[in-house]
Every structure is written in C-alpha cells, then in structure tokens.
C-alpha positions as CSV (number, residue, x, y, z in Angstrom):
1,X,-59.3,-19.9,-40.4
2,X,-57.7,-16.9,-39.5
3,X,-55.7,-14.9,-42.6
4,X,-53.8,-12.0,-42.5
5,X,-55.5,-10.6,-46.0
6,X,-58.7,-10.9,-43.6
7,X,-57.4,-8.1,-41.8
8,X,-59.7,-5.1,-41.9
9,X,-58.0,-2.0,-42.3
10,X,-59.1,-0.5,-39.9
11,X,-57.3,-2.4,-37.1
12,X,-53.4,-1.5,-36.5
13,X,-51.4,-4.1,-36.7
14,X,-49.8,-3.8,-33.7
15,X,-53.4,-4.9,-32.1
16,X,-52.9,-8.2,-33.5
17,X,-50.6,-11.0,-32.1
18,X,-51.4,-14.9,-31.4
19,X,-53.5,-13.7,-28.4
20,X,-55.5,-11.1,-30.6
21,X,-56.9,-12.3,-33.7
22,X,-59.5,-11.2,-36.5
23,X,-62.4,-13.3,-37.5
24,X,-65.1,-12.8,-40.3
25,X,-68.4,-13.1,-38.9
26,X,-71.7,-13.3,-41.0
27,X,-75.1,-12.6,-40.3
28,X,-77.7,-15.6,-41.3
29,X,-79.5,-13.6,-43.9
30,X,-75.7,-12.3,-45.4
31,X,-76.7,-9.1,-45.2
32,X,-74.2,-8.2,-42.5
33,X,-70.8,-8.7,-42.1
34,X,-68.0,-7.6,-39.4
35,X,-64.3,-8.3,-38.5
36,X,-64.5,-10.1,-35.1
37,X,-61.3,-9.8,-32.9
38,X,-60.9,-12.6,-30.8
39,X,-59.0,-13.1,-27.9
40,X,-58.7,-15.7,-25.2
41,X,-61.7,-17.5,-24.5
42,X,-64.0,-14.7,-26.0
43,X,-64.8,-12.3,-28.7
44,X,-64.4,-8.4,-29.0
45,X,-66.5,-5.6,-30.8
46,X,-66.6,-2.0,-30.9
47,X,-69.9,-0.4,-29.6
48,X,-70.3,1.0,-33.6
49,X,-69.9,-2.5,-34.6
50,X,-72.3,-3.8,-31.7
51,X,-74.8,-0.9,-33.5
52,X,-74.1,-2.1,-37.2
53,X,-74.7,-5.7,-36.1
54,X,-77.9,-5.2,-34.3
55,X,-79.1,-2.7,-36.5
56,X,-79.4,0.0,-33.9
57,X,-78.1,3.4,-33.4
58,X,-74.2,3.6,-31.6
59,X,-76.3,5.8,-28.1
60,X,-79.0,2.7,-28.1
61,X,-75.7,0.3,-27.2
62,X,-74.1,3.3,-25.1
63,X,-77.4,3.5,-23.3
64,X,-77.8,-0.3,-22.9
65,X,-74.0,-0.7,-21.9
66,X,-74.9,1.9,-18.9
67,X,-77.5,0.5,-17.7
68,X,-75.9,-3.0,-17.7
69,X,-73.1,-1.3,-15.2
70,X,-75.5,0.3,-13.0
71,X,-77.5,-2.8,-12.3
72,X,-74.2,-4.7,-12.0
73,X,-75.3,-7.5,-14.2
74,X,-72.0,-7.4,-15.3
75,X,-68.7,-5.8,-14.2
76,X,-67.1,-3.1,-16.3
77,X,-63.5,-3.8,-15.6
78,X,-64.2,-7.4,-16.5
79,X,-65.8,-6.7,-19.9
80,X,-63.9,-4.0,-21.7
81,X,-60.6,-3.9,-23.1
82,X,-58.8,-1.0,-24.9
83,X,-57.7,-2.1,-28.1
84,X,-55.5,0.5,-30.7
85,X,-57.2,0.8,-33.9
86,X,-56.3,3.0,-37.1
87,X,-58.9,5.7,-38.1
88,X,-58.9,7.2,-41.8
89,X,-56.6,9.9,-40.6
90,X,-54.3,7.3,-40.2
91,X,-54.2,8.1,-36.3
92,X,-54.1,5.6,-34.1
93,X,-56.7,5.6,-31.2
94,X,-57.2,3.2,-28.3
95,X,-60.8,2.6,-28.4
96,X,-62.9,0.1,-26.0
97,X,-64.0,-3.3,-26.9
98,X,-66.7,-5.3,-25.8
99,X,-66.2,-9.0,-24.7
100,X,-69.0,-12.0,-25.6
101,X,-70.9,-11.8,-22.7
102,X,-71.5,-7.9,-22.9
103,X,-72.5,-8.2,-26.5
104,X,-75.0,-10.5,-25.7
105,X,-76.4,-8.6,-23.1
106,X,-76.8,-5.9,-25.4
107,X,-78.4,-8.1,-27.9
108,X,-81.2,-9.5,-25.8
109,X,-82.7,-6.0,-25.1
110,X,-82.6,-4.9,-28.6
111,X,-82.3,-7.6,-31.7
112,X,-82.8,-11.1,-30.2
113,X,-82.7,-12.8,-33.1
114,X,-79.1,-11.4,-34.4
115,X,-78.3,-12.0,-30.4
116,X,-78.4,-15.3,-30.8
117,X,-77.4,-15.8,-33.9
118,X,-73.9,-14.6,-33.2
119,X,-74.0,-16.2,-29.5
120,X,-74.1,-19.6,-32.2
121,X,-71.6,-18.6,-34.1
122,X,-68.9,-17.1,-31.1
123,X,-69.7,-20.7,-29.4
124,X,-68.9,-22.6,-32.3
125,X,-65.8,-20.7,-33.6
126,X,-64.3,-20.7,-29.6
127,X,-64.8,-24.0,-29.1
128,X,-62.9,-25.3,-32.2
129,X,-60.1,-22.8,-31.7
130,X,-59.6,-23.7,-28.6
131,X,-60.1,-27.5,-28.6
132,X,-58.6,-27.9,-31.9
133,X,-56.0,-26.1,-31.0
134,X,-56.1,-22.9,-34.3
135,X,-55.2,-20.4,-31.6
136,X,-51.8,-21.6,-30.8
137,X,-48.7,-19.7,-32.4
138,X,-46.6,-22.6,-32.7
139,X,-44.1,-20.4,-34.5
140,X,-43.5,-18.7,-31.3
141,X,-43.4,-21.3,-28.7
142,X,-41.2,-23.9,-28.2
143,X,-41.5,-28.2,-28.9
144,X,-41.8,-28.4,-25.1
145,X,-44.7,-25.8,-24.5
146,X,-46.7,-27.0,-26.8
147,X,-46.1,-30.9,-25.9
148,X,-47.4,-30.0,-22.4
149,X,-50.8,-27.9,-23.9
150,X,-51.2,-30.7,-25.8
151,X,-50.7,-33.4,-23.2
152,X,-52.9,-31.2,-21.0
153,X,-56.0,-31.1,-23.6
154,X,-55.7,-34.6,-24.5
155,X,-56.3,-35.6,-20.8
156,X,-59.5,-33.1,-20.7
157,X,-60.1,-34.8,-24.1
158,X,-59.8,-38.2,-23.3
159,X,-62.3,-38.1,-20.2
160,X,-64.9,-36.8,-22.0
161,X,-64.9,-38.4,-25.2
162,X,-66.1,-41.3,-23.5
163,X,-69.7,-39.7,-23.7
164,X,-70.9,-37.0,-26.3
165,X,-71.2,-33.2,-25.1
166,X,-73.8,-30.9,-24.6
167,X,-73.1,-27.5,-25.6
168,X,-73.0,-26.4,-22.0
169,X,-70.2,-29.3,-21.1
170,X,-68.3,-28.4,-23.7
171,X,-68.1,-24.6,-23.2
172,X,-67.6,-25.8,-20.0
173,X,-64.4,-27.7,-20.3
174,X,-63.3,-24.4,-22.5
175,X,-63.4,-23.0,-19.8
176,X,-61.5,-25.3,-17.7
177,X,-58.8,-25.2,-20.7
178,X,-58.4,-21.9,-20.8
179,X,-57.9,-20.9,-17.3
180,X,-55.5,-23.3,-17.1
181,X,-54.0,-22.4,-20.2
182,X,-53.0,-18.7,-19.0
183,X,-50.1,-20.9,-16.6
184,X,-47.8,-23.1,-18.3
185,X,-46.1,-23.9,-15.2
186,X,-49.6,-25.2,-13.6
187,X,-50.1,-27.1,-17.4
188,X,-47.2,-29.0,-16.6
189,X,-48.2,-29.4,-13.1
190,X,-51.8,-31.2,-14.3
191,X,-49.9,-33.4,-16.8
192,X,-47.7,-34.8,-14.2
193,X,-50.9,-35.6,-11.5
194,X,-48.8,-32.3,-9.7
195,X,-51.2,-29.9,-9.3
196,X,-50.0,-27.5,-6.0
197,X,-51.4,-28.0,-3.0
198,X,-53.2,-24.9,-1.8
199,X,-53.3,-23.1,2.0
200,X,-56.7,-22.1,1.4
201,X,-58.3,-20.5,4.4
202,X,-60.8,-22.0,7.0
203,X,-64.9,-21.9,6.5
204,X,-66.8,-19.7,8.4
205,X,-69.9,-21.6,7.5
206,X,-70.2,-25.7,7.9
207,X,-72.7,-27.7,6.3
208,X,-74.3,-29.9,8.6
209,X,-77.0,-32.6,8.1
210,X,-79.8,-30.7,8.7
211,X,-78.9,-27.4,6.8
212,X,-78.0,-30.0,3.5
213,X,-81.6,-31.5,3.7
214,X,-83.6,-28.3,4.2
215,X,-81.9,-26.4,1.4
216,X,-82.1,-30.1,-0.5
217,X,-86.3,-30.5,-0.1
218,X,-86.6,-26.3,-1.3
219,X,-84.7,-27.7,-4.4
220,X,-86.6,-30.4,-5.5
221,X,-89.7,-28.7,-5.0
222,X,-88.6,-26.4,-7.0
223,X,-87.9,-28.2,-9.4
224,X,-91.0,-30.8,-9.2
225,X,-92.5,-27.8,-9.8
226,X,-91.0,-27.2,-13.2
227,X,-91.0,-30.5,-14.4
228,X,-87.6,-31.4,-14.1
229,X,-87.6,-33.9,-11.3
230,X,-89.1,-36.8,-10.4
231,X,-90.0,-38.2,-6.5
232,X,-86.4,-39.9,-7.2
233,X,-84.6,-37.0,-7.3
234,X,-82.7,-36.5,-4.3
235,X,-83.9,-39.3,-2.2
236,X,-80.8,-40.4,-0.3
237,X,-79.8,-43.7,0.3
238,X,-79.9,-44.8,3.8
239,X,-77.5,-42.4,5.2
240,X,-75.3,-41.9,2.2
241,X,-75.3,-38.1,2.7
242,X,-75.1,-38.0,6.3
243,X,-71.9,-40.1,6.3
244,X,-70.2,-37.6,3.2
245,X,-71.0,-34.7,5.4
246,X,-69.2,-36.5,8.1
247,X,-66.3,-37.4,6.3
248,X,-65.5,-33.7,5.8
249,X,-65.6,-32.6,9.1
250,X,-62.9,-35.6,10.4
251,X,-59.6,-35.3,12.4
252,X,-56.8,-37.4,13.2
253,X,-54.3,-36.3,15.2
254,X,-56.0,-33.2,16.7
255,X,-56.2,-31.7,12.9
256,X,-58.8,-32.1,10.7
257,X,-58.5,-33.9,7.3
258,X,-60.3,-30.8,5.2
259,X,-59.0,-27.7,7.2
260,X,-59.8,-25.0,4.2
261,X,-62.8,-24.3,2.4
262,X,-61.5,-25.1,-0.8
263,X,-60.5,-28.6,0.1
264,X,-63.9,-29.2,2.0
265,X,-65.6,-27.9,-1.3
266,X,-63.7,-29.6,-3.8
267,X,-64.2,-33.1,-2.2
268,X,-68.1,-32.0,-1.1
269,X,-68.5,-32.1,-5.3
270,X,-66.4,-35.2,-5.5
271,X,-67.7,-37.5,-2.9
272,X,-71.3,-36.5,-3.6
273,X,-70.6,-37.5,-7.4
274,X,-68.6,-40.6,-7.1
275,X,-70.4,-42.1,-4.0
276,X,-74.5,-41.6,-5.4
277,X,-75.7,-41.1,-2.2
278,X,-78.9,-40.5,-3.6
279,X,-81.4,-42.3,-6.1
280,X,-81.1,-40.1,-8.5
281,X,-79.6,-36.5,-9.1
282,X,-76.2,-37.0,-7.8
283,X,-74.3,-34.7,-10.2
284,X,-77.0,-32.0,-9.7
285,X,-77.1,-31.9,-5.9
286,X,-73.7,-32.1,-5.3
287,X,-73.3,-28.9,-7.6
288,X,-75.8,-27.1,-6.1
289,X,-74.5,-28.0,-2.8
290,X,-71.0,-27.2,-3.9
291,X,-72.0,-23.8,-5.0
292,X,-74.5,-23.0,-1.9
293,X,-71.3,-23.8,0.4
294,X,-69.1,-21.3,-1.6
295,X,-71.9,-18.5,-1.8
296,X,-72.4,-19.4,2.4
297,X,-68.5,-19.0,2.9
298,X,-68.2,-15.9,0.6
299,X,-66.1,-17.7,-2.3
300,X,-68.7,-17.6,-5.2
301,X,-66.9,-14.4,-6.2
302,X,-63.6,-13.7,-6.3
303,X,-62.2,-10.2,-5.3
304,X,-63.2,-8.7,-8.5
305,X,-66.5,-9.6,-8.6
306,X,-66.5,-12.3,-11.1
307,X,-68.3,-15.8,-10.1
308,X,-65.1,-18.1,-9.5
309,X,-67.0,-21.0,-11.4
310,X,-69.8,-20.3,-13.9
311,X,-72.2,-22.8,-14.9
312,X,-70.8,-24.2,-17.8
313,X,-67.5,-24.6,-15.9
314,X,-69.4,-26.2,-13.4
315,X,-71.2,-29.0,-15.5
316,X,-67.7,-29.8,-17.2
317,X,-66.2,-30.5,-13.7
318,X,-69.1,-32.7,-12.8
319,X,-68.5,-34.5,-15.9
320,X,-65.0,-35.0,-15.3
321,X,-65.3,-35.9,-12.1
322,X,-68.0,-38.5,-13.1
323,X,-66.3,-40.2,-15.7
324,X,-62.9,-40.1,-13.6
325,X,-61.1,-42.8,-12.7
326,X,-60.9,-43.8,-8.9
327,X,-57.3,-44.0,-9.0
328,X,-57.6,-40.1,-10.3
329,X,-59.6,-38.7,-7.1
330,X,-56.5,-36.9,-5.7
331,X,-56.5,-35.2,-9.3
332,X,-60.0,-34.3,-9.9
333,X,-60.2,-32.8,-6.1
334,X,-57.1,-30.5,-6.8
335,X,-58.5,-29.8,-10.1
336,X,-61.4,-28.1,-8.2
337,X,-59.4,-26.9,-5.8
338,X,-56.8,-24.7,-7.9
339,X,-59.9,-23.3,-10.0
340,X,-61.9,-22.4,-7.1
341,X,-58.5,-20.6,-5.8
C-alpha cells in the first residue's frame, strides 16, 4: 500500500511516521491525481490540494472553509491539523490540513461528483487499513502490543462476521476501533472482559413512560411519512417498554442500580435491543431513545463540541449489541459506557 518512493516531495519527512502516512489517490476519469496523507481514522489535504481536486480556485475552498466555521457545521479545532511540509526553497513551513469530513463539506458545495468520488475512495482505503490492520508499525511496537490490538479487533471481528456489513456498520465499528485503539491500556482492558468501571455523573433528565411514548409516536410518523416504517414499527409488546424503563430507575438498599447517566444510557440501548420490547424496530428505537436521553441530559457533545457517538458508531454498537452473547451483557454495557465517557 503505502511506499516510501510514493512520497511526494513536497512533504518533509519528518511529517511522516506510522501515524502519518502518504496515499496516492485517483480521480475516476485519471485526470487527477494527489498525495493523500492519512492519519488515524481519517484523511488530510491542503486547501490547494482541496482546489486542484475539485477543480476550483484555492479562495473558493478558503471561502467555503469560513463559512463552514461560522455556521458551526463543523468545529475548526476538530478539523485542522498543522502539518510541516517542504516548499521549493527548501524551507520548511507548517501549513494546515484538512481532515475527511471538512473535505467533504467543501465538496458538496462546489464539485459533487469529485465529492463523492473521493468520500468512496477515503471509505474504502480507511476501512482496510484499519481492519486489515496496514496501519500498524509492527517494527516499532512490541509482540505484546500488537497481540492485544489484534486480540481486540478479532473480538469486534468475530461478532460481526456473523452477518455482512453495510457501509455505515462498518465505518461504524472503525470507529469503535479506533477510539479504542488510541489506549493500549483500555485494549487490554476489553480483551480481558476488564473494561473500567466509570463514576459517571447523575441525570438531570429521567425518561419516564410517558415522555418515551410521546417522543416514540412523533418518530414513527415521521417516518410512516417517508416510507420507512410500517404500523409494526414501534408497537410495544404488552408492557415490554414500561417494564425496561422501570428497570433503570431501581434501588436496593437505598441506592439505585443505574446511579449515572452513562450506566442508565448504556443499558437503555442494551435492554431495548436484547429484550424486543416492540414488534418491530427494536434496534432503531432504542438508538433514537439512547441518543434523545444523552441530547436531554447534555451528553450528545462532549466538551469540545464534537457529538460523543456519530451515527455510524451508533449502528455498529447496535449491531454488536445485537449479535452479543447473553453471557457478554456486562461487556457490551461498558463498551457503551467507556465510549460515551
């Protein structure tokens, strides 16, 4: 995949290590081609090479970047990173780079077509470095590091391969992967059914009964609406919902069983998932509810802005969760628990 050779000149070399490296990306028609730096669980480019790909002028992507800050669509300070290149002086200049989900913001408004084109290709080329494991510098870590990545993987692996992925599921568990690939200390944690158990802190907000079915009936209508539910969807069995609602709000001994938010979120998704208290739509009401109670309790977001767990992220954990083991419910709950924290 990745070759040294491929390097383009115009990158220092001290900008590349295992975290930080160059791909050659292609544009359909061949007309096109650019030096991709990737990093992590996304891609960089330059705002000239943003231009040269989408066949614009470098102040049309300026323009579009500030316009994409001022409407907050997307935070600067989680988008751009500084990254030394070489110029033909020879000088070295830190210059800012522009991570996947910028670039495709910037593609929509000006060259859709190229937008998506390279939205296919960044998918495709994350997902098999980071599943197939090309972005790992074996030379530099050690035969115990790497058993416990690839324990870890293998167990994310193994749960879903029981079923084929969507494109969403699978960017999804990237996701998973690579948050919990930045702690190799958690990695080994989640191989030995360890994960840590967190304080959290307490709701403000509780989801009763009534609140559930209310913002429940607005969602299936909605949907009804568009065509992607039937008179099914949603409809609980007997008082399957009623009692899971319960169940979080329990004590024994004068403390209650789900004290923070996280736990009471984690196991809202879980129980709602496992126990099909409804006829049809489990997976999809127990997200939506999952997510409503964070955004109610001010957890969608974490301090910086960013939504703790995007959609993608979210259908992966519903697909773990649903193809989990009983015996693994402890797991799966902590799981959500340490990614919502």
């Amino acid at each position: 995949m990745t070759k040294k050779n491929m390097l383009p000149k115009k990158l220092s070399q001290e900008s590349i290590s295992p975290e930080n490296q160059v791909l050659l990306y292609q544009s359909k028609d061949g007309n096109y081609h650019v030096e991709v730096i990737m990093q992590g669980a996304t891609v960089w480019l330059s705002q000239k090479q943003m231009a040269e790909l989408f066949k614009v002028e470098t102040n049309t992507i300026n323009y579009h970047i500030k316009a994409i800050f001022k409407t907050k669509e997307l935070l600067e300070d989680s988008v751009i990173r500084k990254i030394r290149i070489t110029a033909k002086d020879g000088k070295s200049y830190e210059t800012n780079f522009y991570n996947l989900d910028l670039i495709i913001s910037v593609g929509y408004r000006v060259n859709s077509t190229r937008a998506t084109q390279f939205r296919i290709w960044a998918t495709r080329t994350l997902k098999e470095h980071l599943l197939k494991g090309y972005t790992i510098d074996q030379e530099r870590l050690n035969t115990t590091r790497i058993a416990e990545l690839e324990k870890a993987l293998n167990f994310i692996k193994h749960s879903a391969g029981k079923r084929s992925l969507t494109n969403d599921e699978g960017q999804g568990l990237l996701e998973i992967i690579t948050r919990y690939a930045r702690s190799w200390a958690l990695l080994k944690c989640y191989d030995e059914d360890d994960l840590p158990q967190t304080a959290g802190q307490s709701p403000k907000f509780t989801l009763n009964y009534e609140h559930a079915n209310k913002v429940i009936c607005e969602l299936k209508q909605n949907l009804l609406a568009k065509g992607e539910a039937t008179e099914l969807f949603a409809h609980e069995r007997e008082t399957g919902l009623q009692a899971i609602l319960g169940n979080l709000e329990q004590c024994f001994g004068g403390q209650e069983l789900y004290p923070s938010l996280e736990s009471k979120a984690a196991n809202l998704l879980y129980f709602i998932i496992k126990d099909h208290p409804f006829l049809d739509g489990n997976k999809r009401v127990g997200s939506f509810l999952f997510i409503h109670f964070l955004d109610r309790n001010g957890r969608l977001r974490n301090k910086a802005g960013e939504i703790v767990i995007n959609d993608n992220a979210l259908v992966a954990l519903a697909l773990l969760i649903a193809e989990s083991e009983p015996k693994n419910k402890e797991l799966m709950v902590q799981l959500v628990t340490n990614l919502i924290e």
